[in-house]
C-alpha positions in Angstrom: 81.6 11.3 -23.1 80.8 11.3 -19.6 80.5 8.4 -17.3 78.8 8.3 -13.6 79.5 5.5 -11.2 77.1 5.2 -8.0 77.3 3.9 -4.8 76.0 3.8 -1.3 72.3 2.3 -1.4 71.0 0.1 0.7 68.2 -1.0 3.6 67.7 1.5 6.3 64.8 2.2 8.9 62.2 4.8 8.4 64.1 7.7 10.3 67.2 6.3 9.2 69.9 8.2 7.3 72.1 6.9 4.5 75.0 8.8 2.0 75.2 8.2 -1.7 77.7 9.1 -3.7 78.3 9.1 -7.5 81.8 10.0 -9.4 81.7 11.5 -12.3 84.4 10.8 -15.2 85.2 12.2 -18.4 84.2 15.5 -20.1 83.3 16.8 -16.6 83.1 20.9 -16.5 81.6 22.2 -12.9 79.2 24.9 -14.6 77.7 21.8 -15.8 74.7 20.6 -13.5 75.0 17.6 -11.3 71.9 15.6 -9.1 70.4 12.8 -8.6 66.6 11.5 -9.6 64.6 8.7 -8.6 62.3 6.0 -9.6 59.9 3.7 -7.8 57.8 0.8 -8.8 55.3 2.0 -10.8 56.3 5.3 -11.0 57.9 7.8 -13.4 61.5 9.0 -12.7 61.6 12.7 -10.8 63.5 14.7 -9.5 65.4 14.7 -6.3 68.1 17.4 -5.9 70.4 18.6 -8.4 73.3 21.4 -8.0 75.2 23.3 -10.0 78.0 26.5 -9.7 75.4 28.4 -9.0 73.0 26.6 -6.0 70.7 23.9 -5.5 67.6 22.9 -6.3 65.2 20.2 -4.1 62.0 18.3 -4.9 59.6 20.0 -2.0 59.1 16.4 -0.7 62.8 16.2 0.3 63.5 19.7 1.3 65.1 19.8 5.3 65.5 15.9 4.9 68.1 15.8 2.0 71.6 17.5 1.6 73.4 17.5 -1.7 77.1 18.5 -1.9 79.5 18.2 -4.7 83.4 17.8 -4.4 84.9 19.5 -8.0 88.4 18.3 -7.4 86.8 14.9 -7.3 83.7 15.4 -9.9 81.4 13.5 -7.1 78.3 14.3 -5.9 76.9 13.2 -2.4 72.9 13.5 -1.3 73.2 13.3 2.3 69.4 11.2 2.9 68.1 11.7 6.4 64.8 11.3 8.3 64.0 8.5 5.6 60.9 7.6 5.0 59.4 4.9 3.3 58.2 6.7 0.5 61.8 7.7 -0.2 62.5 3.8 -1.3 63.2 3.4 -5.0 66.0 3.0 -7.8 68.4 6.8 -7.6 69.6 7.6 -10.4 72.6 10.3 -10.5 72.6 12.3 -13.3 75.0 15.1 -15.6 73.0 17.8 -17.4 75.8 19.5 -20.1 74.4 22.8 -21.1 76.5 23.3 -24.2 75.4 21.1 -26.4 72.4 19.7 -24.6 73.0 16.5 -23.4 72.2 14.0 -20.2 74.3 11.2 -18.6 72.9 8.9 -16.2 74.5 6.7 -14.2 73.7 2.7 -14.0 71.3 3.2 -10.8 71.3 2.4 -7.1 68.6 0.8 -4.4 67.4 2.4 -1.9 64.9 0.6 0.3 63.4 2.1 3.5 61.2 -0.3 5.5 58.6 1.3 8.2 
């Protein structure tokens, strides 16, 4: 079993930059994928950015803007947001993708609001 823990959301400015991070515990191996998707009213959940041992992958509308890094020794996983805009506001989700066997864990969800 895995279990993610997230923090870091908030209000921010359009332009404005803020640093999530989520901690992963459990059956955590670093092959394994890591990320974070999002989900705004109305809308289904997508894709933000997601890393794994062997790079990282970005939604095109976040690409330059968002930075994801991932600490092994500490199983967390930071998207560094900036140049927010207010499209970016909605529920982020952070999420571990186990290859073998198939299997997702999300974590509990965190606000992020930018106002223009």
């Amino acid at each position: 079993q895995v279990q993610l823990v997230e923090s870091g959301g908030g209000l921010v400015q359009a332009g404005g930059s803020l640093r999530l991070s989520c901690a992963a515990s459990g059956s955590i191996f670093r092959f394994n994928a890591m990320g974070w998707y999002r989900q705004a009213p109305g809308k289904q959940r997508e894709l933000v950015a997601t890393i794994t041992s062997g790079g990282t992958n970005y939604a095109d509308s976040v690409k330059s803007r968002f930075t994801i890094s991932r600490d092994n020794a500490k199983n967390t996983v930071y998207p560094q947001m900036n140049s927010l805009k207010p499209e970016d506001t909605g529920v982020y989700y952070c999420n571990y993708h186990q290859f073998l066997p198939v299997g997702d864990y999300w974590g509990q969800g965190t606000q992020v609001t930018v106002s223009s």
